[in-house]
C-alpha positions as protocol buffer text, in pm:
chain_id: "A"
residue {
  index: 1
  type: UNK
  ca { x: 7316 y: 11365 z: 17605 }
}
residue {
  index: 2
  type: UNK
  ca { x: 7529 y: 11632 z: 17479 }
}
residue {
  index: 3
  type: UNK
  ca { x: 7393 y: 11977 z: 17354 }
}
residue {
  index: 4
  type: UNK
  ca { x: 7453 y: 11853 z: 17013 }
}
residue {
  index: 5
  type: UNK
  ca { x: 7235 y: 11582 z: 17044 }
}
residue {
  index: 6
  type: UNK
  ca { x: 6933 y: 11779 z: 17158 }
}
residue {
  index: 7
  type: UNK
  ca { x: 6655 y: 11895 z: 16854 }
}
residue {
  index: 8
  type: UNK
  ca { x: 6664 y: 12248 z: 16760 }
}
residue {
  index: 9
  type: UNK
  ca { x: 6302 y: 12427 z: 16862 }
}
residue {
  index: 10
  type: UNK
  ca { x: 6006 y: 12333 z: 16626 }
}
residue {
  index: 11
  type: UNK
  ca { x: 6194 y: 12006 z: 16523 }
}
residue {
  index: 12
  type: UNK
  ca { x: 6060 y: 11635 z: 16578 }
}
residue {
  index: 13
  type: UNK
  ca { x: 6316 y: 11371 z: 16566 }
}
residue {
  index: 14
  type: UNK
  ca { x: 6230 y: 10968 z: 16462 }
}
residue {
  index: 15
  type: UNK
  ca { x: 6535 y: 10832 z: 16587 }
}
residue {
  index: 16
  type: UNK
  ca { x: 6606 y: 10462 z: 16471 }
}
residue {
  index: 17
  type: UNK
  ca { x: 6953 y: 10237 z: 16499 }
}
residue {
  index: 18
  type: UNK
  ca { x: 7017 y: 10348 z: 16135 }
}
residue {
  index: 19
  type: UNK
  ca { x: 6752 y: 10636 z: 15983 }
}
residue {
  index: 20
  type: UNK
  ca { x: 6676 y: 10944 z: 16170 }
}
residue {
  index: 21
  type: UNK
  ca { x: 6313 y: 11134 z: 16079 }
}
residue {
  index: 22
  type: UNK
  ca { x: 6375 y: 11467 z: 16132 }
}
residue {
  index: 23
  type: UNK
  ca { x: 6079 y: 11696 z: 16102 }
}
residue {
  index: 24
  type: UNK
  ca { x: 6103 y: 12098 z: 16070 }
}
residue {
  index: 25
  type: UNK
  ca { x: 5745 y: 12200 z: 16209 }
}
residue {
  index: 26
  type: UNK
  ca { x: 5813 y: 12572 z: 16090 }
}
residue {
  index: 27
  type: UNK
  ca { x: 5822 y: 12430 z: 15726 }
}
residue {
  index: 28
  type: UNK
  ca { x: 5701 y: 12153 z: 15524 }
}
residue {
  index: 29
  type: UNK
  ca { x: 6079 y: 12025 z: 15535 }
}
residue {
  index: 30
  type: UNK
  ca { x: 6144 y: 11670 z: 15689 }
}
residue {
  index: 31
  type: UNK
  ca { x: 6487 y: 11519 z: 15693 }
}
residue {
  index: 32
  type: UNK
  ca { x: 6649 y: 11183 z: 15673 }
}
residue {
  index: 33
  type: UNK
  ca { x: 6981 y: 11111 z: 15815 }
}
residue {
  index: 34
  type: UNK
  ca { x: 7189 y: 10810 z: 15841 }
}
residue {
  index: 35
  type: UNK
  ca { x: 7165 y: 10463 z: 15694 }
}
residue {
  index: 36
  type: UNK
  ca { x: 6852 y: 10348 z: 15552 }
}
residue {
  index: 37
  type: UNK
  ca { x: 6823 y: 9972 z: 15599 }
}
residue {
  index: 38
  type: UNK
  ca { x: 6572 y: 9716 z: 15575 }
}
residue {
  index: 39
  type: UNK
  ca { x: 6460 y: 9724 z: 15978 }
}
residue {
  index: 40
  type: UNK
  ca { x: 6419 y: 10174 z: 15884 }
}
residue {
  index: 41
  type: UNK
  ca { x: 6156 y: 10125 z: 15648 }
}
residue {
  index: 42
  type: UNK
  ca { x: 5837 y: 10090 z: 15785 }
}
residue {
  index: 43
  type: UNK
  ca { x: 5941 y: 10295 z: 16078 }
}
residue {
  index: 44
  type: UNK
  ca { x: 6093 y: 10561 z: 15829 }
}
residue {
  index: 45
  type: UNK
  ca { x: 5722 y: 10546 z: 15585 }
}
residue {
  index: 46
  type: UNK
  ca { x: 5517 y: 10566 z: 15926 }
}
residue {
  index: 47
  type: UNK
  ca { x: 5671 y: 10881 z: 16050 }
}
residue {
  index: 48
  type: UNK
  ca { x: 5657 y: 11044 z: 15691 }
}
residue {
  index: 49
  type: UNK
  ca { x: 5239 y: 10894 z: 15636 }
}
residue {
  index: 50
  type: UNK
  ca { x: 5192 y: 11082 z: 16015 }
}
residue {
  index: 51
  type: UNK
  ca { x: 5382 y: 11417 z: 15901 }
}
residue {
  index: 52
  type: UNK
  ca { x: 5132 y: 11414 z: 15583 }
}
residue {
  index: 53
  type: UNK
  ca { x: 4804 y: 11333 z: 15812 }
}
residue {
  index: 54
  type: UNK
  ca { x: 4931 y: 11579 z: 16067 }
}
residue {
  index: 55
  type: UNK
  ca { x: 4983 y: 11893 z: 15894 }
}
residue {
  index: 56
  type: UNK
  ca { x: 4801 y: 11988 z: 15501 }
}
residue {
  index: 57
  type: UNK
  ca { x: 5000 y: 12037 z: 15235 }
}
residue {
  index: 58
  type: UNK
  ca { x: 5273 y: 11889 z: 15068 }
}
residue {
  index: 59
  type: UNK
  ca { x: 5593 y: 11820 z: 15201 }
}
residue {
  index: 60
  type: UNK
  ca { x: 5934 y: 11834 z: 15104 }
}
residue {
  index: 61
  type: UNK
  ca { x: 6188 y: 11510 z: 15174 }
}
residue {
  index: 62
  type: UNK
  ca { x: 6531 y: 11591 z: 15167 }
}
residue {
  index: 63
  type: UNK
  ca { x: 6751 y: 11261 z: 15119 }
}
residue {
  index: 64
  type: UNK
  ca { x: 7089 y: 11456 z: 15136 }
}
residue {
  index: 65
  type: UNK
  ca { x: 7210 y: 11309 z: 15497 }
}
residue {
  index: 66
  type: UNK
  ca { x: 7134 y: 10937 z: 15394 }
}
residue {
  index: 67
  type: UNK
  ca { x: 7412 y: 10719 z: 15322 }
}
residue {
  index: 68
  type: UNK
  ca { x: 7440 y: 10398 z: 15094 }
}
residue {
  index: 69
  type: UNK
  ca { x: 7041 y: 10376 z: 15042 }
}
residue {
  index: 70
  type: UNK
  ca { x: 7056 y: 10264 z: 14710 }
}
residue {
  index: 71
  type: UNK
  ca { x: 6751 y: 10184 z: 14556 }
}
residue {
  index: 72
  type: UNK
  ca { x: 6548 y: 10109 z: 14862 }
}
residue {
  index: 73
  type: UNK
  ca { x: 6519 y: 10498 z: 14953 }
}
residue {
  index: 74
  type: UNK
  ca { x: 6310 y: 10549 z: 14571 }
}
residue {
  index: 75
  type: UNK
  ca { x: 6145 y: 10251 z: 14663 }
}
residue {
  index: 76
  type: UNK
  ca { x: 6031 y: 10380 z: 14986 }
}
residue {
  index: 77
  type: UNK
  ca { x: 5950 y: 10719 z: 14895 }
}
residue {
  index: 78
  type: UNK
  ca { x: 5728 y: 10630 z: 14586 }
}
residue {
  index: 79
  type: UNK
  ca { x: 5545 y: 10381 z: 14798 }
}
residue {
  index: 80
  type: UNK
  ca { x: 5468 y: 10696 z: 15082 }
}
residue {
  index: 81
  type: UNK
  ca { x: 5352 y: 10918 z: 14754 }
}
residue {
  index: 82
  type: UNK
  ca { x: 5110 y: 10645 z: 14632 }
}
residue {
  index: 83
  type: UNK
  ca { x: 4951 y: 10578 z: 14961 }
}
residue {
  index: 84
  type: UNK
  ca { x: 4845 y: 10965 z: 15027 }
}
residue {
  index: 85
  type: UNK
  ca { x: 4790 y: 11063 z: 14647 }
}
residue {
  index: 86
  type: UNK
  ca { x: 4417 y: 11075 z: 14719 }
}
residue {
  index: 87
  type: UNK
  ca { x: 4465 y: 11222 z: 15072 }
}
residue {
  index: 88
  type: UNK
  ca { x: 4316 y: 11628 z: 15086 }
}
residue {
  index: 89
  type: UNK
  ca { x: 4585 y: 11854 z: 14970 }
}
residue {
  index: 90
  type: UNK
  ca { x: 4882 y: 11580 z: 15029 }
}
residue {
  index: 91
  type: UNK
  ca { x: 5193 y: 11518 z: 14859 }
}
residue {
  index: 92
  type: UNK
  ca { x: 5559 y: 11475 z: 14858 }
}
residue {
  index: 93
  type: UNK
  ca { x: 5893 y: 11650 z: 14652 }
}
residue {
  index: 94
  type: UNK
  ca { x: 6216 y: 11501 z: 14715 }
}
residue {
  index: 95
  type: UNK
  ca { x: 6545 y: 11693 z: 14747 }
}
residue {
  index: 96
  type: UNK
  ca { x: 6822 y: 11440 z: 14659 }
}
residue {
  index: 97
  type: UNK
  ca { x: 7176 y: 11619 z: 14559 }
}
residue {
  index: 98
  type: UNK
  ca { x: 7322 y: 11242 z: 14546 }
}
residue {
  index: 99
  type: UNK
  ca { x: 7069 y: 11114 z: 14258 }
}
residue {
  index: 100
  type: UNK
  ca { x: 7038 y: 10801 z: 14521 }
}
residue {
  index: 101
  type: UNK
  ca { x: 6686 y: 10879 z: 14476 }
}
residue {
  index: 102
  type: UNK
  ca { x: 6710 y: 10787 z: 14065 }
}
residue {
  index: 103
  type: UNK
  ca { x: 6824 y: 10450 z: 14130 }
}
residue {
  index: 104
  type: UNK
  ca { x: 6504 y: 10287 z: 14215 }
}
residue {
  index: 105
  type: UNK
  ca { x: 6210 y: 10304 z: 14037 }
}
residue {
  index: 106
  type: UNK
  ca { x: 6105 y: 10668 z: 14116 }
}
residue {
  index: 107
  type: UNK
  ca { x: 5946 y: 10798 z: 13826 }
}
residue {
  index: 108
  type: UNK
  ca { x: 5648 y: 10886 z: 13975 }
}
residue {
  index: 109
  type: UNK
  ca { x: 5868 y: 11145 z: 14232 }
}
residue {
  index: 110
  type: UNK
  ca { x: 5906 y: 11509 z: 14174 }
}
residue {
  index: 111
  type: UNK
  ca { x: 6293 y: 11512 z: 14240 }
}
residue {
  index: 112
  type: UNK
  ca { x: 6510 y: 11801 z: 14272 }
}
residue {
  index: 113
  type: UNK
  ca { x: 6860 y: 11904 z: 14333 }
}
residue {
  index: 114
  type: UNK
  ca { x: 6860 y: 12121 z: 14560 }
}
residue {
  index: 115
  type: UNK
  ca { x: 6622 y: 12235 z: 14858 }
}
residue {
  index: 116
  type: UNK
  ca { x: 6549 y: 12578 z: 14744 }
}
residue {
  index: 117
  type: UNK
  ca { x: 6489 y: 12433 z: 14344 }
}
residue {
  index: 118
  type: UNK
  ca { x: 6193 y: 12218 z: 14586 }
}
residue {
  index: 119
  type: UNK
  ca { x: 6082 y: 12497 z: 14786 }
}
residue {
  index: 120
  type: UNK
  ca { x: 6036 y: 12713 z: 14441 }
}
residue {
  index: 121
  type: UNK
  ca { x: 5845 y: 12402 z: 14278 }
}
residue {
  index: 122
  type: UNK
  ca { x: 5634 y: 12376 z: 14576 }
}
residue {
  index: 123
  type: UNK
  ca { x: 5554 y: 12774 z: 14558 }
}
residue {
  index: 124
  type: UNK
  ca { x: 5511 y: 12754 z: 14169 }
}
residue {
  index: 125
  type: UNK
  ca { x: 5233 y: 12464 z: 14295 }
}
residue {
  index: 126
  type: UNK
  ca { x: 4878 y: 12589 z: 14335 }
}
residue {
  index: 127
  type: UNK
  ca { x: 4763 y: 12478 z: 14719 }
}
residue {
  index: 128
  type: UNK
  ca { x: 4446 y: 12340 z: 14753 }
}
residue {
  index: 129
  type: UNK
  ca { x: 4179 y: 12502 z: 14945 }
}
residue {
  index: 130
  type: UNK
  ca { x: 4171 y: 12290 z: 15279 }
}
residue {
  index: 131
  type: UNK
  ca { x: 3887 y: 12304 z: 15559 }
}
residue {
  index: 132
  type: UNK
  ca { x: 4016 y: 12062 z: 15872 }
}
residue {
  index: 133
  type: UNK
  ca { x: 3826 y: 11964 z: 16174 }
}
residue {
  index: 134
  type: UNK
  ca { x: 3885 y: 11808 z: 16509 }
}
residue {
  index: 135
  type: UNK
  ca { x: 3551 y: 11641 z: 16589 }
}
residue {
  index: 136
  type: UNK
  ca { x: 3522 y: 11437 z: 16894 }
}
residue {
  index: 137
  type: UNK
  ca { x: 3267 y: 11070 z: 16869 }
}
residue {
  index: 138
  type: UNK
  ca { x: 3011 y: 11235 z: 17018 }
}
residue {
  index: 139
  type: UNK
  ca { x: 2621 y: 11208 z: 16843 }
}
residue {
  index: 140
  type: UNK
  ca { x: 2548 y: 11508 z: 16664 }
}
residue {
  index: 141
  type: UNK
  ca { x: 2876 y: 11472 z: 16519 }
}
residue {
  index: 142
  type: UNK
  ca { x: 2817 y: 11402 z: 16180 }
}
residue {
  index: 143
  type: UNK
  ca { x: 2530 y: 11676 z: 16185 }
}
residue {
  index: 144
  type: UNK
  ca { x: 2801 y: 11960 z: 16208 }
}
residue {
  index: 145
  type: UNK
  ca { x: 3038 y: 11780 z: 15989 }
}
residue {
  index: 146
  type: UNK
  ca { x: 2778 y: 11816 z: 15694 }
}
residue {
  index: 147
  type: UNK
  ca { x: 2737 y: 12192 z: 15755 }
}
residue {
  index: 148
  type: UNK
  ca { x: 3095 y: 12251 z: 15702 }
}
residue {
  index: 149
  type: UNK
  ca { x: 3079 y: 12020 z: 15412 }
}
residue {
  index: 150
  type: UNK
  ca { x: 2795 y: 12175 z: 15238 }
}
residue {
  index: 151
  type: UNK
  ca { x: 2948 y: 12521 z: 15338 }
}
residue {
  index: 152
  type: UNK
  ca { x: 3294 y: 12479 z: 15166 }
}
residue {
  index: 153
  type: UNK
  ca { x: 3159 y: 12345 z: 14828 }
}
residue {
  index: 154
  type: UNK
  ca { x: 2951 y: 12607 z: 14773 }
}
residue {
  index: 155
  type: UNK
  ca { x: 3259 y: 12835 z: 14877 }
}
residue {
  index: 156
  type: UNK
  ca { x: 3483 y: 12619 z: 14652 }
}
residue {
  index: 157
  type: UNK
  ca { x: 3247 y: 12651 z: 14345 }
}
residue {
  index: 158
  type: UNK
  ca { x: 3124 y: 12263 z: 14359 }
}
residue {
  index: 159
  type: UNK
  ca { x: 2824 y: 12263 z: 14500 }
}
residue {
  index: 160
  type: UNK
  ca { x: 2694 y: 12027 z: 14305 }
}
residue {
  index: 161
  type: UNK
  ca { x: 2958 y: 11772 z: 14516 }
}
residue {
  index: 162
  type: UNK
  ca { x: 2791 y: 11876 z: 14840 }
}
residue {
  index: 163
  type: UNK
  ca { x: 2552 y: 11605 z: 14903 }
}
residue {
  index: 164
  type: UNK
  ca { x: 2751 y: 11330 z: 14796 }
}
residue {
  index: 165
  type: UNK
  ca { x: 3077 y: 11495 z: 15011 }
}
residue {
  index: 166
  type: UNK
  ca { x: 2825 y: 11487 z: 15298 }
}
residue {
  index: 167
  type: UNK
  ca { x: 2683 y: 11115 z: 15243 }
}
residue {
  index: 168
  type: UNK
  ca { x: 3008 y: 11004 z: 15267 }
}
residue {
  index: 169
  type: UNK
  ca { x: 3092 y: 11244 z: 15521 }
}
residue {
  index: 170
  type: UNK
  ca { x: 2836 y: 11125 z: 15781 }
}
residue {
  index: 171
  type: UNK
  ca { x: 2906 y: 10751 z: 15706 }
}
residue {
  index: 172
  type: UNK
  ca { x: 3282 y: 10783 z: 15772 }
}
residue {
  index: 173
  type: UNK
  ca { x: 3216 y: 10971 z: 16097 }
}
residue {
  index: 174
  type: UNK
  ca { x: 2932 y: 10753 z: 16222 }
}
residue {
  index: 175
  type: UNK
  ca { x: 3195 y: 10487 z: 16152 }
}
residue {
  index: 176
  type: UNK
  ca { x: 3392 y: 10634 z: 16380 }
}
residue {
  index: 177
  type: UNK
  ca { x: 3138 y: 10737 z: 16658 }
}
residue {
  index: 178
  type: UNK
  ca { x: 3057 y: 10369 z: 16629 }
}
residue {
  index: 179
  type: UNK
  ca { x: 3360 y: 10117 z: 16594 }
}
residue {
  index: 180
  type: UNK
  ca { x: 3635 y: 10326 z: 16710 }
}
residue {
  index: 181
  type: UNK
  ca { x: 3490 y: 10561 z: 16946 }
}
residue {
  index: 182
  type: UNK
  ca { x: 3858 y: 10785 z: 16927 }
}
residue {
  index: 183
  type: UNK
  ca { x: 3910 y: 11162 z: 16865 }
}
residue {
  index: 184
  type: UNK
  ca { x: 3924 y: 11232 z: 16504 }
}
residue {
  index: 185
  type: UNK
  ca { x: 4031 y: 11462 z: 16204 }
}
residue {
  index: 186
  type: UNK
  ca { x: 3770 y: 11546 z: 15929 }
}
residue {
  index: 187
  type: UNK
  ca { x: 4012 y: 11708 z: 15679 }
}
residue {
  index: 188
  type: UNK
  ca { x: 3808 y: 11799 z: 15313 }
}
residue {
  index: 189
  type: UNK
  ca { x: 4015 y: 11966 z: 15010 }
}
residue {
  index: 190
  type: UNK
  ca { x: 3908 y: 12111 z: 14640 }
}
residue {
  index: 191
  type: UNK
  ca { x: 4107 y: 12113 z: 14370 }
}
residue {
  index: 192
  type: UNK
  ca { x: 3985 y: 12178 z: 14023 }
}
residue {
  index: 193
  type: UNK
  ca { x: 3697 y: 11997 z: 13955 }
}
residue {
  index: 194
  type: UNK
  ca { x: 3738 y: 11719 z: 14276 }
}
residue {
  index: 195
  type: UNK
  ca { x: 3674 y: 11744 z: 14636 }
}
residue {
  index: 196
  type: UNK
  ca { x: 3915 y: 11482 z: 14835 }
}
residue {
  index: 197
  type: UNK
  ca { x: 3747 y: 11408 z: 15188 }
}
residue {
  index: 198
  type: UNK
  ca { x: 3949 y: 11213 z: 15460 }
}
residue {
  index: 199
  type: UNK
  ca { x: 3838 y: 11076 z: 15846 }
}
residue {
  index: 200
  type: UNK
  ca { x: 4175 y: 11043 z: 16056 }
}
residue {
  index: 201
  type: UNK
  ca { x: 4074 y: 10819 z: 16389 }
}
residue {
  index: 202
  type: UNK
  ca { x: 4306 y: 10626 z: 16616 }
}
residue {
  index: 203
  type: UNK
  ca { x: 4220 y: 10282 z: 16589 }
}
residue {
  index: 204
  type: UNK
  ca { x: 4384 y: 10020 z: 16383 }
}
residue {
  index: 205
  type: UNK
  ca { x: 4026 y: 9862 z: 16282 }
}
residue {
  index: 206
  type: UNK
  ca { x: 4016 y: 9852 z: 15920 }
}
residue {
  index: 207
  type: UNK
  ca { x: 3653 y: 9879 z: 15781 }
}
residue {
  index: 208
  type: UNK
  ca { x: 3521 y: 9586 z: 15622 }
}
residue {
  index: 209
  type: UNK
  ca { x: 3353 y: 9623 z: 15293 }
}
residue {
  index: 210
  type: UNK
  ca { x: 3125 y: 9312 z: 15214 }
}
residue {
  index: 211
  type: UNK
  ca { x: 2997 y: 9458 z: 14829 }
}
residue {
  index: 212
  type: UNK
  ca { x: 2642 y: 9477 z: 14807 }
}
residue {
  index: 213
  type: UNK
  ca { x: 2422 y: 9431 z: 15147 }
}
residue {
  index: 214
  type: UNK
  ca { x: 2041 y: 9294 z: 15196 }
}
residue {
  index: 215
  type: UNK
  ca { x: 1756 y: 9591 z: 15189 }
}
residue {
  index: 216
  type: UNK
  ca { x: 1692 y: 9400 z: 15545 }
}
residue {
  index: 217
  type: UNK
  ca { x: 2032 y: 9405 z: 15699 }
}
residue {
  index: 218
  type: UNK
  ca { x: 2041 y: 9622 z: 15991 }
}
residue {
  index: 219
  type: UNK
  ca { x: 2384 y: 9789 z: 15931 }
}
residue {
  index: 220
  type: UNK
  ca { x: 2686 y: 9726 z: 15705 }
}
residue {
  index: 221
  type: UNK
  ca { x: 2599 y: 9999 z: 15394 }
}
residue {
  index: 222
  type: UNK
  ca { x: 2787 y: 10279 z: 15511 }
}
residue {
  index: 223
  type: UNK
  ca { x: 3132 y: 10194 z: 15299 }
}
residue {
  index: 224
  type: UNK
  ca { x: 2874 y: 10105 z: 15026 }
}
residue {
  index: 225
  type: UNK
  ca { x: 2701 y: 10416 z: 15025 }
}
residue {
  index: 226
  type: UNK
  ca { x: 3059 y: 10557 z: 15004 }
}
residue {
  index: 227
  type: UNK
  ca { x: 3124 y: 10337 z: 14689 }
}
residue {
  index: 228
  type: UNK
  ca { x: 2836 y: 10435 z: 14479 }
}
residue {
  index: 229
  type: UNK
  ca { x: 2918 y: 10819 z: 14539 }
}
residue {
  index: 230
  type: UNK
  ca { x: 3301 y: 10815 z: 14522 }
}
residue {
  index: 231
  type: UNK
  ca { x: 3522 y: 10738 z: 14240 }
}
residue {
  index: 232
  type: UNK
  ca { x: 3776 y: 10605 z: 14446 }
}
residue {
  index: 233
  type: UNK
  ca { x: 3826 y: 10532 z: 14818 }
}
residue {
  index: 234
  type: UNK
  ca { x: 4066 y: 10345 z: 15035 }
}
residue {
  index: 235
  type: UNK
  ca { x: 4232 y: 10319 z: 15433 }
}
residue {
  index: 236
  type: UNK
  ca { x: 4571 y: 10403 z: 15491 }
}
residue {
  index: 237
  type: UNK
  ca { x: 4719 y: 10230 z: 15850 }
}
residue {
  index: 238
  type: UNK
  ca { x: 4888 y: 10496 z: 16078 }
}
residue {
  index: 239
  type: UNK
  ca { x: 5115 y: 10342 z: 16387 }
}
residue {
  index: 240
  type: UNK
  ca { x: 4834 y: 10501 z: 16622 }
}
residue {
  index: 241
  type: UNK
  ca { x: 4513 y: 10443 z: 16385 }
}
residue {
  index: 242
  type: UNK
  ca { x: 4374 y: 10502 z: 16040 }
}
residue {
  index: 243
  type: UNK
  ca { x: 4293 y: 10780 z: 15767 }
}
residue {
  index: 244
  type: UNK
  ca { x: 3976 y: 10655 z: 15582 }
}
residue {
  index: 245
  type: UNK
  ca { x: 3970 y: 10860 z: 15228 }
}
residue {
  index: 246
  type: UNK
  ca { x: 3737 y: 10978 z: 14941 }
}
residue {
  index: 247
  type: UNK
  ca { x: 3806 y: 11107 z: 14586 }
}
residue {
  index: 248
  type: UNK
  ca { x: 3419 y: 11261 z: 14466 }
}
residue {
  index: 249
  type: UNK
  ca { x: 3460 y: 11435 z: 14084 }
}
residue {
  index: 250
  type: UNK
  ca { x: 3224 y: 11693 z: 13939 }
}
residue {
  index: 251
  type: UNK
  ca { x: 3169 y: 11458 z: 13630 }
}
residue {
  index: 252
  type: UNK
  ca { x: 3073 y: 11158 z: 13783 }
}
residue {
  index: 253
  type: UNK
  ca { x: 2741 y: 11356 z: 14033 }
}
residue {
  index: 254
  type: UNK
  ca { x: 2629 y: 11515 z: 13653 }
}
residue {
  index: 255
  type: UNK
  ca { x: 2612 y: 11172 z: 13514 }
}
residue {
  index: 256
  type: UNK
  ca { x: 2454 y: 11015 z: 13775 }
}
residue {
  index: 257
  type: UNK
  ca { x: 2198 y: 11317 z: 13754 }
}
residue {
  index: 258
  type: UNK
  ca { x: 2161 y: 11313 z: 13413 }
}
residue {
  index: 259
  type: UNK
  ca { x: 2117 y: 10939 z: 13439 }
}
């Protein structure tokens, strides 16, 4: 390997036959190099899906080094912003001098010209106020988890989002401590009037959500307690596990009040 081939400090490098992943880890700026083909592309959205789960914040894709992509490159990219849109504090700006980015359907992309036109977006963007956790699936577990919880709505200004944020909370950590018995991120973020809550594990399990379960069944109601407070909620597949995620709104706990 030749000195040129070796990744600058704070870089991490996706290498692949044809699309290169490289990741600046003193900035929110990951690059793509090479030749996106059809073999790159879940390799390509599983490095960018890990950058997002790995660090908060937004990040910043810069499409400048990829040759002949075409259409496929918008494709890909819109597909990475829809899977994390409901992910705490997560999102993605593209710098594309080429406009290869414009031929596929990317209308939902913030795209830019040049990397400091994204980096002055990105600073004109208000960050959400993120609280992160590394919680091991130990019992007693989901008892901390709902201090911090209840603590950062009431510093956020929603406190009226802290018991459902800590329902569903405790249900997606139990479901770790219980099915995938792995490490695991709690990562919660406010923004306006919604608190986005995510559990990142390492196990490939996806949770199974039956709908409505028997008053006698001994387990099975955790996703369905997550339903009822939640707006919206999904799982995202990782190469090396899952992020389970939450969207709870202001609006929808005064209703059910009022109600």
């Amino acid at each position: 390997m030749s000195r040129a081939d070796l990744p600058t400090p704070g870089t991490v490098r996706h290498p692949g036959t044809g699309c290169q992943v490289v990741a600046d880890e003193s900035s929110a700026l990951v690059r793509l190099a090479g030749t996106l083909g059809p073999a790159d592309v879940d390799r390509v959205r599983d490095a960018l899906l890990t950058r997002l789960v790995d660090r908060p914040g937004p990040i910043l894709v810069d499409v400048a080094g990829l040759r002949g992509a075409g259409p496929a490159v918008g494709q890909l990219l819109t597909g990475v912003r829809r899977a994390v849109r409901d992910w705490p504090a997560a999102d993605l700006l593209v710098v594309d001098p080429t406009g290869a980015v414009a031929e596929g359907d990317a209308t939902e992309l913030a795209v830019y010209p040049t990397e400091a036109e994204a980096t002055a977006a990105l600073a004109r963007t208000p960050m959400a106020a993120v609280l992160t956790e590394e919680l091991t699936p130990a019992v007693g577990a989901a008892r901390w988890v709902r201090e911090l919880v209840t603590d950062g709505c009431a510093r956020w200004g929603v406190p009226e989002l802290a018991e459902p944020a800590c329902i569903a909370a405790t249900e997606l950590v139990n479901n770790v401590v219980a099915h995938a018995s792995t490490p695991m991120t709690l990562r919660l973020a406010a923004q306006g009037d919604t608190v986005h809550l995510a559990v990142r594990d390492h196990s490939r399990r996806q949770p199974r959500y039956g709908g409505l379960a028997p008053l006698t069944s001994a387990g099975g109601r955790g996703l369905l307690l997550i339903d009822t407070v939640a707006r919206r909620w999904g799982s995202t597949l990782l190469p090396d596990g899952k992020v389970i995620w939450c969207v709870l709104h202001t609006e929808d706990e005064s209703h059910w009040h009022h109600d």
